[in-house]
VOFIKE-543366 format. One record per residue (C-alpha): residue in one letter; z, x, y. Coordinates in steps of 0.2 Angstrom, whole numbers, plus 2048, in hexadecimal, padded with zeros to 3 digits. Each point is the difference from the previous one (the first is absolute). Example, Ala and Ser with C-alpha at 12.3 -4.5 7.8 and 13.67 -1.06 7.14 Angstrom:
// VOFIKE-543366
<node type="A" zz="827" xx="83E" yy="7EA"/>
<node type="S" zz="7FD" xx="806" yy="811"/>
This chain:
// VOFIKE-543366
<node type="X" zz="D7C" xx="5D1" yy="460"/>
<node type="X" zz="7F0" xx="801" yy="7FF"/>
<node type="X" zz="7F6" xx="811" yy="7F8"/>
<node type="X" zz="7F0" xx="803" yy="801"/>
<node type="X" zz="7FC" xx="80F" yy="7F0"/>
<node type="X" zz="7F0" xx="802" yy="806"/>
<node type="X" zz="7EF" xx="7FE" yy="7FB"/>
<node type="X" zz="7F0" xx="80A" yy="7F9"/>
<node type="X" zz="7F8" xx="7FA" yy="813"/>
<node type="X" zz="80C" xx="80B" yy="808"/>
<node type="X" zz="7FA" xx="813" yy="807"/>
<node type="X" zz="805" xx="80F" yy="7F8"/>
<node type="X" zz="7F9" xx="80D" yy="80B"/>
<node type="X" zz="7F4" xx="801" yy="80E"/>
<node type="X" zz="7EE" xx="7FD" yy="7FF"/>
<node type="X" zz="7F4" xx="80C" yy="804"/>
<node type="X" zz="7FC" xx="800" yy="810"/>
<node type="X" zz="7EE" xx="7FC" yy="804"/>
<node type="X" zz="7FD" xx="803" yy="812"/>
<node type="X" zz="7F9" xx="7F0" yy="809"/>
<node type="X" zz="7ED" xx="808" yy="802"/>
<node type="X" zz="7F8" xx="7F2" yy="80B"/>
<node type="X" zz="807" xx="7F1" yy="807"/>
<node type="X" zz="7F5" xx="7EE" yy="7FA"/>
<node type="X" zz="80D" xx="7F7" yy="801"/>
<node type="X" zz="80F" xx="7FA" yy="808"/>
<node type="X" zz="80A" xx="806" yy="7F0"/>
<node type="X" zz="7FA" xx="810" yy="802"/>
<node type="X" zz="807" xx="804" yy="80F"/>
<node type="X" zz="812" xx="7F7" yy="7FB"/>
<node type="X" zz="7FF" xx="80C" yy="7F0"/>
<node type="X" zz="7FE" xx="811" yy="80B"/>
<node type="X" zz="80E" xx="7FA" yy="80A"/>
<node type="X" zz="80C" xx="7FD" yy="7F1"/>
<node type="X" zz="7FB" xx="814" yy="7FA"/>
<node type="X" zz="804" xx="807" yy="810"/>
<node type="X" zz="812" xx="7F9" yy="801"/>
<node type="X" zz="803" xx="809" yy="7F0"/>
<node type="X" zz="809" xx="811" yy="7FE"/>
<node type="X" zz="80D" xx="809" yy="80B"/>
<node type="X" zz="810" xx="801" yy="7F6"/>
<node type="X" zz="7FD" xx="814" yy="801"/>
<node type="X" zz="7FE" xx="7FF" yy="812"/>
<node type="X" zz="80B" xx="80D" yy="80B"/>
<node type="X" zz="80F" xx="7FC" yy="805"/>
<node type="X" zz="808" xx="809" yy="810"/>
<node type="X" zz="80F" xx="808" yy="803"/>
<node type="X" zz="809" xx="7F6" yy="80D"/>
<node type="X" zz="808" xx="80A" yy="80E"/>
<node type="X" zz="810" xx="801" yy="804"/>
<node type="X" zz="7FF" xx="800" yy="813"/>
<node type="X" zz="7F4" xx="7F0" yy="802"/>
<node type="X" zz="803" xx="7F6" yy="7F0"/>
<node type="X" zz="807" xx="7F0" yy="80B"/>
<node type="X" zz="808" xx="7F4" yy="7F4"/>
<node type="X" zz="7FF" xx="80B" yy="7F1"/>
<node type="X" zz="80C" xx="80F" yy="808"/>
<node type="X" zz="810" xx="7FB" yy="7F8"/>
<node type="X" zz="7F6" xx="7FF" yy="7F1"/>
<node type="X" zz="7FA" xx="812" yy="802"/>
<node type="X" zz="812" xx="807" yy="804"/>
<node type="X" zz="807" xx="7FB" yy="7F1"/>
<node type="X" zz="7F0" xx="802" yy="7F5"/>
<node type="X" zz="801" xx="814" yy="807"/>
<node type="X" zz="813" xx="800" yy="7FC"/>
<node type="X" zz="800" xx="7FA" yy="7EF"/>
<node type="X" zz="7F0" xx="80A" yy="7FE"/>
<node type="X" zz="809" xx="811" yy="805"/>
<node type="X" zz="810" xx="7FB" yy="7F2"/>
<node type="X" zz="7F5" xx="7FD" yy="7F3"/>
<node type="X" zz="7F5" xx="810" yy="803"/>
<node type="X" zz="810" xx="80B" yy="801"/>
<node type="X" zz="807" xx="802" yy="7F0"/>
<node type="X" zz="810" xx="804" yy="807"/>
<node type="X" zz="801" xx="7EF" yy="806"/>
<node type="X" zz="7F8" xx="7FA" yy="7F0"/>
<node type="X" zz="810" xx="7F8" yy="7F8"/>
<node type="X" zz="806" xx="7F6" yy="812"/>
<node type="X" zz="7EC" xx="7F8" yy="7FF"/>
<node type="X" zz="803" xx="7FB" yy="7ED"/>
<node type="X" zz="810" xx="7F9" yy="807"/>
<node type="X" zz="7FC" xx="7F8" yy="80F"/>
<node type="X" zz="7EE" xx="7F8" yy="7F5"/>
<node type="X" zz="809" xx="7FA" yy="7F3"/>
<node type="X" zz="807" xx="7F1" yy="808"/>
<node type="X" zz="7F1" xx="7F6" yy="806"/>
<node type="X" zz="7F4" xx="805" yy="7F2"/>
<node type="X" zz="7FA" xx="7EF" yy="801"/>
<node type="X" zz="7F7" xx="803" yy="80E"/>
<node type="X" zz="7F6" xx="80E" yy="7FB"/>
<node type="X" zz="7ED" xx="7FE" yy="7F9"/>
<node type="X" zz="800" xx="80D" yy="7F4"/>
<node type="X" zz="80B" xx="80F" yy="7FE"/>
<node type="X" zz="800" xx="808" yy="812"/>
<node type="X" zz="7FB" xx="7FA" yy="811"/>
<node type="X" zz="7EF" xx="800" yy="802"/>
<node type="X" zz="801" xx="806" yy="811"/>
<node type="X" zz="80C" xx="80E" yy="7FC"/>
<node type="X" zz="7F2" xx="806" yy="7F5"/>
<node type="X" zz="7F3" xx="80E" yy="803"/>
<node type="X" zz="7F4" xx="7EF" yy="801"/>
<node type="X" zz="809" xx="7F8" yy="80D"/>
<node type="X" zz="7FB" xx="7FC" yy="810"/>
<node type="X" zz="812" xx="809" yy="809"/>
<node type="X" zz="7FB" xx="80E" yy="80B"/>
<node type="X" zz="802" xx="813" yy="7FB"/>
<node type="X" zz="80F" xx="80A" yy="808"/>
<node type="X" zz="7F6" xx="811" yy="7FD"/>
<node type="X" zz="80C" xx="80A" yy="80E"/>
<node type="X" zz="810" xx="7F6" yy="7F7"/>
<node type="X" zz="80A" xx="7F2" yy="808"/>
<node type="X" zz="806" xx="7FF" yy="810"/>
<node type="X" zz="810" xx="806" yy="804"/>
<node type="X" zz="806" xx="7EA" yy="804"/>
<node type="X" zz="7F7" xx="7FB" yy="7F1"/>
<node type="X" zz="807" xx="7F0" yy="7F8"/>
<node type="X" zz="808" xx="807" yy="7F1"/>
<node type="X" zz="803" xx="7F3" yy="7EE"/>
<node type="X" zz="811" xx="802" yy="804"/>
<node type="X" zz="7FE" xx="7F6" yy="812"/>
<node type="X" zz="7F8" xx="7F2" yy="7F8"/>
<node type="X" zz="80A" xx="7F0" yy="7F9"/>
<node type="X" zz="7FD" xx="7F8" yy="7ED"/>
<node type="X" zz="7F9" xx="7EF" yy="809"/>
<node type="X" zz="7F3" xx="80B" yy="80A"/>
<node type="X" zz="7FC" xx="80C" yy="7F1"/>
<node type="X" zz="7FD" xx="7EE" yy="7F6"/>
<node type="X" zz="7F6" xx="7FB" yy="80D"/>
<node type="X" zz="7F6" xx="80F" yy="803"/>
<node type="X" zz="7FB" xx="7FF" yy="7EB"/>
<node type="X" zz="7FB" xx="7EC" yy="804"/>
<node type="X" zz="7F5" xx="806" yy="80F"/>
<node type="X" zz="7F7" xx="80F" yy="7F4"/>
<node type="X" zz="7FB" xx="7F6" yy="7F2"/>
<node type="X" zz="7F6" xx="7F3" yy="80D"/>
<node type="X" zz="7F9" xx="80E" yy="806"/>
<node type="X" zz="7F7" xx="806" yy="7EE"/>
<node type="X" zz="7EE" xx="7FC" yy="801"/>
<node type="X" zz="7F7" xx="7F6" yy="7EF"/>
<node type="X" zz="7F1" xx="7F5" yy="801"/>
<node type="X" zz="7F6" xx="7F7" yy="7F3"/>
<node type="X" zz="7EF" xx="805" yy="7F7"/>
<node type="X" zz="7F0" xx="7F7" yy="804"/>
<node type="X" zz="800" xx="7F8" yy="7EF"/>
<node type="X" zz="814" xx="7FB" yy="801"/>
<node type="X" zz="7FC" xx="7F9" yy="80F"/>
<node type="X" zz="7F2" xx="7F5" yy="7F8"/>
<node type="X" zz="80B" xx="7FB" yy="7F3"/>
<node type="X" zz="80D" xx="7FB" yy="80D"/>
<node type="X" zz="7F3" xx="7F7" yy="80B"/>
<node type="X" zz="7F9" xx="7F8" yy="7EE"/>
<node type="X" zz="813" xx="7FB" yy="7FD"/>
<node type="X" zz="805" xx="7F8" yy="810"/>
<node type="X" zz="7F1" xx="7F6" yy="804"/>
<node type="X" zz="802" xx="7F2" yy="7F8"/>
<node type="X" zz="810" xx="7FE" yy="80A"/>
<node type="X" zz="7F7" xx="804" yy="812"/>
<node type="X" zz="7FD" xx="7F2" yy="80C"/>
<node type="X" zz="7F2" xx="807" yy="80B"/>
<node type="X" zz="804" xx="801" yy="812"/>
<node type="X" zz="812" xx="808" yy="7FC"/>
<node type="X" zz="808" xx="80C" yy="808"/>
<node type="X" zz="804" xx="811" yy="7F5"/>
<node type="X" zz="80D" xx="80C" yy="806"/>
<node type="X" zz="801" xx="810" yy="7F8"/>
<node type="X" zz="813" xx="80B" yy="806"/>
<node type="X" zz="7FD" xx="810" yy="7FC"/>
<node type="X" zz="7EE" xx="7FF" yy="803"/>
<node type="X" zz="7FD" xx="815" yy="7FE"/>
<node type="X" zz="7ED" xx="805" yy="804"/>
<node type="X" zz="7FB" xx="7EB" yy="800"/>
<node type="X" zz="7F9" xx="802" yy="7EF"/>
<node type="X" zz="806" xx="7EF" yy="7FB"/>
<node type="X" zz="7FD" xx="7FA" yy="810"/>
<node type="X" zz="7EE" xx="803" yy="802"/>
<node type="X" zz="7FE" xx="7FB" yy="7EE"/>
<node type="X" zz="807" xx="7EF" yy="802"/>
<node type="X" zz="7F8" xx="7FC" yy="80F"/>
<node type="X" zz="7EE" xx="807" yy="7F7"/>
<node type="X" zz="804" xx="7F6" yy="7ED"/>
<node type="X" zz="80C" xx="7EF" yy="804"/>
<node type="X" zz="7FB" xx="7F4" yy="80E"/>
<node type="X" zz="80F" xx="802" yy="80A"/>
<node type="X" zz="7FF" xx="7FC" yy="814"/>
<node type="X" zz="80A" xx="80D" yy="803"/>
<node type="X" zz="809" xx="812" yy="7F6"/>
<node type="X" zz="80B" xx="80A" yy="80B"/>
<node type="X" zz="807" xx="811" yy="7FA"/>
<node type="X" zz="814" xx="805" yy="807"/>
<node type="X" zz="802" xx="811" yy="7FF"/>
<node type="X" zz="810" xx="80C" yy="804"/>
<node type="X" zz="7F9" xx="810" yy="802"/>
<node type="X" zz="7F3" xx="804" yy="80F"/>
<node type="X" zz="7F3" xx="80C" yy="7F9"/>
<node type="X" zz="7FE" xx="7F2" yy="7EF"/>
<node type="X" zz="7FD" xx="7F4" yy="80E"/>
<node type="X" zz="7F4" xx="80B" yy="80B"/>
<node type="X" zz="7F5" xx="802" yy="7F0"/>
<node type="X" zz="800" xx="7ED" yy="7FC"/>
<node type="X" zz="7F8" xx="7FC" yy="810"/>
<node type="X" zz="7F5" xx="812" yy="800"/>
<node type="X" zz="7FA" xx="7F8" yy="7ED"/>
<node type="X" zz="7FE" xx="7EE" yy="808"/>
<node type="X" zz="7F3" xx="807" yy="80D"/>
<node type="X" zz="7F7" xx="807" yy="7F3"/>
<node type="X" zz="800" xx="7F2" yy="7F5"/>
<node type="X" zz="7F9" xx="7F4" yy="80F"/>
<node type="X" zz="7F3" xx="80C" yy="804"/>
<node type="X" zz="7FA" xx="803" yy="7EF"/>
<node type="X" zz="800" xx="7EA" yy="800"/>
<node type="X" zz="7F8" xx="800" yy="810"/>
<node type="X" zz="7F1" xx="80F" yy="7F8"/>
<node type="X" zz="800" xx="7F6" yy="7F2"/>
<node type="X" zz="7FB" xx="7EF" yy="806"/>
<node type="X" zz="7F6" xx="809" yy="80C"/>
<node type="X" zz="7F2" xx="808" yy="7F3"/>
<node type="X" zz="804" xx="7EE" yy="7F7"/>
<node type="X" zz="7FA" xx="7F8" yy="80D"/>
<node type="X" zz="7F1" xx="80C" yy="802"/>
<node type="X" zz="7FA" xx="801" yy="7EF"/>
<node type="X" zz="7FF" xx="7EB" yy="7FE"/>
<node type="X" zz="7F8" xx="801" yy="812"/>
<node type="X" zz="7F1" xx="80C" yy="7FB"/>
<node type="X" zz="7EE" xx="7FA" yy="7FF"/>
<node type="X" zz="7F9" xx="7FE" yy="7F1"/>
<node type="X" zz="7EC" xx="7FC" yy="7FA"/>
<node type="X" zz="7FE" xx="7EF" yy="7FD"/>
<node type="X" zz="7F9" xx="7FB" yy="7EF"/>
<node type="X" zz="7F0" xx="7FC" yy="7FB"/>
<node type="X" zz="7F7" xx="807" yy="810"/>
<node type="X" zz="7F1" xx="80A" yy="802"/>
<node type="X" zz="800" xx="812" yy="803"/>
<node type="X" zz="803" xx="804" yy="810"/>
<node type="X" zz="803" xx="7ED" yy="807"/>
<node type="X" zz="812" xx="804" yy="7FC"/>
<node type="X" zz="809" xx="7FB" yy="80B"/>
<node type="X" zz="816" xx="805" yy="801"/>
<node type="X" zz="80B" xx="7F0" yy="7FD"/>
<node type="X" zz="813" xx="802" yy="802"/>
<node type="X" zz="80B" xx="7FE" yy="7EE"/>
<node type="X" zz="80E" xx="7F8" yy="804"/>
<node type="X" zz="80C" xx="7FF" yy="80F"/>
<node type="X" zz="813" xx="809" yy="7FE"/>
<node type="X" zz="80B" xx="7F8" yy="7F7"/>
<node type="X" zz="809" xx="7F3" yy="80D"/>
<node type="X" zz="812" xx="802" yy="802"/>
<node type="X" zz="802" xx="7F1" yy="7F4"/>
<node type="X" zz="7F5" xx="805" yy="7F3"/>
<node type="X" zz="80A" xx="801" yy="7EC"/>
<node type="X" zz="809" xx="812" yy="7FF"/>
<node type="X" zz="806" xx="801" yy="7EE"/>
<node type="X" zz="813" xx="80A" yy="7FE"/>
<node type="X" zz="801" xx="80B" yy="7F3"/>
<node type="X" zz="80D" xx="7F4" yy="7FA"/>
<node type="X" zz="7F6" xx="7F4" yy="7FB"/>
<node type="X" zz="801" xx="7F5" yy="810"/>
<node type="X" zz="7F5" xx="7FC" yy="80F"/>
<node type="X" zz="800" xx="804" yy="812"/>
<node type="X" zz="7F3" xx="801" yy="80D"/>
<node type="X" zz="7FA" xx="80F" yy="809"/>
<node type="X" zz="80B" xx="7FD" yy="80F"/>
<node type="X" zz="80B" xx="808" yy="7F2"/>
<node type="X" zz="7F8" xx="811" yy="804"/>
<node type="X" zz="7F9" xx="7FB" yy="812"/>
<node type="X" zz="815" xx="7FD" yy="808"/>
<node type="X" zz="809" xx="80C" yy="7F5"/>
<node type="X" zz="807" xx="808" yy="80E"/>
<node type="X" zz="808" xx="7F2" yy="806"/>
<node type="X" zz="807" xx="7FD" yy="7EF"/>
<node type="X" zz="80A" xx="812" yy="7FD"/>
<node type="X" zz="80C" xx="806" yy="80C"/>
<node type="X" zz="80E" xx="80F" yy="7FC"/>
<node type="X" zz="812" xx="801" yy="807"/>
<node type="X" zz="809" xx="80E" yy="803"/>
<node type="X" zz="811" xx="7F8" yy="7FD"/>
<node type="X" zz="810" xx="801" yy="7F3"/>
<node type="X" zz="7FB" xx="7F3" yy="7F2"/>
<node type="X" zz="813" xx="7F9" yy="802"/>
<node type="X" zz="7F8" xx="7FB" yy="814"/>
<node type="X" zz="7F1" xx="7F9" yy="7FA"/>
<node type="X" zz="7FC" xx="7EE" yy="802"/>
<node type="X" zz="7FD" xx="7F7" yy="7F2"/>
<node type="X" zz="802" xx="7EE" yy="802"/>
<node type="X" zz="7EC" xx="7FB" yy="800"/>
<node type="X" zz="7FE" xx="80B" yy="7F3"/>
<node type="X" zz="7F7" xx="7F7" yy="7F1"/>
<node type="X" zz="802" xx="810" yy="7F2"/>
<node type="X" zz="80C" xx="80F" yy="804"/>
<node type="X" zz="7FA" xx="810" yy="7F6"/>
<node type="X" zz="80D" xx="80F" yy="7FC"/>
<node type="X" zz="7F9" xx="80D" yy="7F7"/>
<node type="X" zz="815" xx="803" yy="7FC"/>
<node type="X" zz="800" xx="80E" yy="7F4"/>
<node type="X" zz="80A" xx="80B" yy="80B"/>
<node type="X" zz="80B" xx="7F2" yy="808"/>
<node type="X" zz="80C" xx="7FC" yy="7F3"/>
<node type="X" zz="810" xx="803" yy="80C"/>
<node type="X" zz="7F7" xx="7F3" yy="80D"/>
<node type="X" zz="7F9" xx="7F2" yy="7F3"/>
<node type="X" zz="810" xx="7F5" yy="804"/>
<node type="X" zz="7FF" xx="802" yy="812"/>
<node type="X" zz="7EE" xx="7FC" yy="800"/>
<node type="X" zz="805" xx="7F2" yy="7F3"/>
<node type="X" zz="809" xx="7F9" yy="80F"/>
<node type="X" zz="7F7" xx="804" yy="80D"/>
<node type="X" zz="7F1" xx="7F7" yy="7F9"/>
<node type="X" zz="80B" xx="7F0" yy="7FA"/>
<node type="X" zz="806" xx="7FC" yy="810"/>
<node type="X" zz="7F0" xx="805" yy="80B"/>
<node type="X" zz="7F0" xx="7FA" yy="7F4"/>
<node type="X" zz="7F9" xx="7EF" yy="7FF"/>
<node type="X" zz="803" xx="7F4" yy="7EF"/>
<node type="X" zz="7F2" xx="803" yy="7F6"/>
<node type="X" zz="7FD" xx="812" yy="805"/>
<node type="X" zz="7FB" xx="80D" yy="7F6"/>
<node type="X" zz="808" xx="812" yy="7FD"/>
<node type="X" zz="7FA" xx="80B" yy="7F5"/>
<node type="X" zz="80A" xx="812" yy="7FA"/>
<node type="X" zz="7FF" xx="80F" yy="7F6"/>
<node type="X" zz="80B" xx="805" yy="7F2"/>
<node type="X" zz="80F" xx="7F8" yy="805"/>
<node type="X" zz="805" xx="7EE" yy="801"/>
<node type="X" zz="805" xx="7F3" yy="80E"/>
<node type="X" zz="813" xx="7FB" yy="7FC"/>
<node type="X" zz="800" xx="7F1" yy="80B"/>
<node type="X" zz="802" xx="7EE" yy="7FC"/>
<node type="X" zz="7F4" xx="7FB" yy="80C"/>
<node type="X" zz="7F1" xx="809" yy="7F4"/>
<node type="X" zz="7F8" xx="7F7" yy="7F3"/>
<node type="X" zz="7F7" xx="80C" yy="7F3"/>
<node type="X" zz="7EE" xx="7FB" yy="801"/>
<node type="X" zz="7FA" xx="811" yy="7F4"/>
<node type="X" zz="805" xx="811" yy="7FA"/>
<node type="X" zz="7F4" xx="80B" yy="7FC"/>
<node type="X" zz="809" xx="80E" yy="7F5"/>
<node type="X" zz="7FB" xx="812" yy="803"/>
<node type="X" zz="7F0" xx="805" yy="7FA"/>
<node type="X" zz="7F8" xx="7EF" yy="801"/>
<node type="X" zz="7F9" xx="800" yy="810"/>
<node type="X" zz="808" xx="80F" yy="808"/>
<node type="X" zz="808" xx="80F" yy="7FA"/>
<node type="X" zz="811" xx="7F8" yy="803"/>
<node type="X" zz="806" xx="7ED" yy="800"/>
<node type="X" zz="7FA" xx="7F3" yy="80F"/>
<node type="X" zz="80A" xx="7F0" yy="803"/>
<node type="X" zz="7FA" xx="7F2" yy="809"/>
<node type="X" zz="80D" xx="7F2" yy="808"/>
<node type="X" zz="7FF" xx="7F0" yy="809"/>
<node type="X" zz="80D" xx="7FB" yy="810"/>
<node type="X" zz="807" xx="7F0" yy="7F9"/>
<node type="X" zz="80E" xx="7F8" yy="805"/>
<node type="X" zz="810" xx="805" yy="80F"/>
<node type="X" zz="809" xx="80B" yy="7F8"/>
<node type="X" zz="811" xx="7F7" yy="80A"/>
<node type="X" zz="80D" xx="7FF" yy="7F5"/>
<node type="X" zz="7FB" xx="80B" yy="7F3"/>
<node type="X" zz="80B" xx="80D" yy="7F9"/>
<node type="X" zz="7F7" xx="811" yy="802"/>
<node type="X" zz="7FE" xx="80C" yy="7F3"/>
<node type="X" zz="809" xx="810" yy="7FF"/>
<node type="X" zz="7F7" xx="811" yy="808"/>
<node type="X" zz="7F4" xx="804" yy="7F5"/>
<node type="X" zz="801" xx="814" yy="7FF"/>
<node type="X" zz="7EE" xx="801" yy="7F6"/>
<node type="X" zz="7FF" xx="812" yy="7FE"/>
<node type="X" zz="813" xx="80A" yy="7FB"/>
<node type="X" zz="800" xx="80D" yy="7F4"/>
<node type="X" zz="80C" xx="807" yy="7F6"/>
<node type="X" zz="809" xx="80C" yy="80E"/>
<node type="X" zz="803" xx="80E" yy="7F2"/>
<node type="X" zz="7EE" xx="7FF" yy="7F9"/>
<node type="X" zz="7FB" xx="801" yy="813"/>
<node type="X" zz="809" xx="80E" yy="804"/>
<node type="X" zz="7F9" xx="80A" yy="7F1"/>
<node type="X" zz="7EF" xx="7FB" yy="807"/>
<node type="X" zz="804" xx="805" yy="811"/>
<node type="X" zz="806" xx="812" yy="7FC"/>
<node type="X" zz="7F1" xx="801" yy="7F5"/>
<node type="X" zz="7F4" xx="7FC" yy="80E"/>
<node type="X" zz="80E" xx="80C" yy="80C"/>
<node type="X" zz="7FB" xx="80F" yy="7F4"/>
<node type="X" zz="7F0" xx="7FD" yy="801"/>
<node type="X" zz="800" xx="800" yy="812"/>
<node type="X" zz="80C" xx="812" yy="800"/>
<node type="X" zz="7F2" xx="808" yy="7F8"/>
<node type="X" zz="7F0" xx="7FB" yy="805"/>
């Protein structure tokens, strides 16, 4: 294994950001592009509805159910029980969705009078349904995590890959990506339909702002200027210099070089998915990116998925938990707090995994079910009263 401790290079925090005042050069414009991509982990999340939620209606009916016996505190001691044996798969101490937080739909008149009740629904579907909610939690990455991670990962990035984020959220990573490294191509697969309808509302604006920015670029080297050493008044106006050719030098923030076809054909480079990550295809993907902080019950189906659909050589990188596969090499691990608030591993594909013994589940997150429970009840009261 391979760790990386990190270094005195690495990011703590975010820079200031200095608003790009004029653009001179290409640079310029690339660096107004990389800010706007940055924020929208507070964005607002709406509730889905019941009546038109599509795939996610089962998801609903038994989110409201077990919603309902955790809110009653008469039915308080039959959710402790019917929690207790798939804590596992819970990210945190409740469901997030069952939360005030959550993105379930408000029953202000009560339920209806064939509302699903807890009791209706199976162990495997209640496990299930626990799976689905923590996919469904929302994180992303600082600017300067980001950086670090871009910094980290370089070295490793042929350019003309193709990068693959599942669980691509508001295109964040996406955008970046495409903006920092010199893939040919980053696509962003995302489950849940408004995330994916503000990744492509933020890649319009990103191409326009491009397209404004290489616009007054190309103005401000295009304006006439006196030419030296005339008289008074003989001046005449000479053009600067031309635009920047699409094959003009583009430096990356990384360090590396492109050209400005970079900027010019970046919407042919990023596309967004709406899709479930375990459809997506994979196979010409040259780095996968899972920002897996909330997938601990999925890591060993991923693990799989990714071993028998990815290319040898390929890249995945993930969040917090590891890859328990045999056909992963550990390239680095970054522990939490190096270059991201929580630990980043990097693999390589090697090797068919054809005849290699598997490793047990790896249930990464199981708490003590008697500590949990005092938690839970804790976090109940809470509720009771507030």
């Amino acid at each position: 294994m391979t760790i990386d401790t990190g270094t005195p290079c690495f990011r703590t925090e975010d820079r200031a950001a200095v608003p790009v005042a004029a653009f001179n050069r290409p640079e310029d414009v690339l660096e107004a592009m990389l800010q706007s991509v940055q924020g929208g982990e507070m964005h607002v999340r709406p509730l889905m509805d019941l009546k038109e939620s599509g795939r996610f209606a089962r998801f609903v009916e038994i989110g409201l159910a077990l919603r309902r016996a955790f809110r009653d505190p008469a039915r308080r001691d039959y959710f402790i029980a019917r929690m207790r044996p798939h804590l596992r798969f819970v990210i945190g101490v409740l469901p997030a969705s069952i939360q005030r937080h959550g993105m379930l739909p408000q029953e202000t008149a009560g339920p209806a009078p064939d509302a699903l009740r807890l009791e209706d629904v199976g162990d495997a579907e209640l496990q299930q349904w626990l799976v689905d909610d923590g996919s469904l939690i929302y994180g992303e990455m600082k600017r300067y995590e980001l950086e670090n991670y871009f910094d980290a990962i370089a070295p490793f990035v042929q350019p003309g890959g193709k990068m693959i984020d599942l669980g691509s959220g508001l295109g964040k990573v996406v955008m970046s990506a495409a903006l920092a490294l010199p893939f040919a191509q980053c696509t962003g697969v995302e489950l849940l339909g408004y995330r994916h309808a503000m990744a492509q509302e933020r890649l319009a604006r990103l191409l326009e702002l491009g397209q404004r920015g290489m616009a007054a670029l190309a103005a401000v080297q295009a304006a006439p200027v006196p030419l030296q050493g005339m008289a008074q008044g003989a001046a005449q106006g000479v053009a600067q210099l031309a635009p920047p050719a699409p094959d003009a030098p583009l430096a990356l923030p990384t360090g590396g070089t492109a050209t400005v076809r970079h900027v010019l054909e970046l919407g042919t480079r990023i596309r967004f998915i709406e899709q479930d990550m375990f459809q997506a295809d994979v196979s010409d993907a040259s780095l996968v990116f899972i920002y897996s902080t909330c997938f601990a019950p999925l890591m060993d189906a991923l693990a799989a998925k990714l071993a028998r659909e990815v290319q040898q050589g390929c890249l995945v990188s993930c969040t917090t938990f590891p890859l328990s596969h045999p056909a992963f090499r550990l390239l680095r691990h970054f522990p939490a707090q190096t270059i991201a608030w929580t630990g980043v591993f990097l693999y390589e594909r090697v090797g068919a995994p054809d005849g290699l013994p598997l490793p047990p589940p790896a249930y990464l997150y199981a708490p003590d079910p008697d500590e949990w429970e005092a938690r839970a009840r804790a976090e109940c009261a809470a509720y009771d009263i507030s």
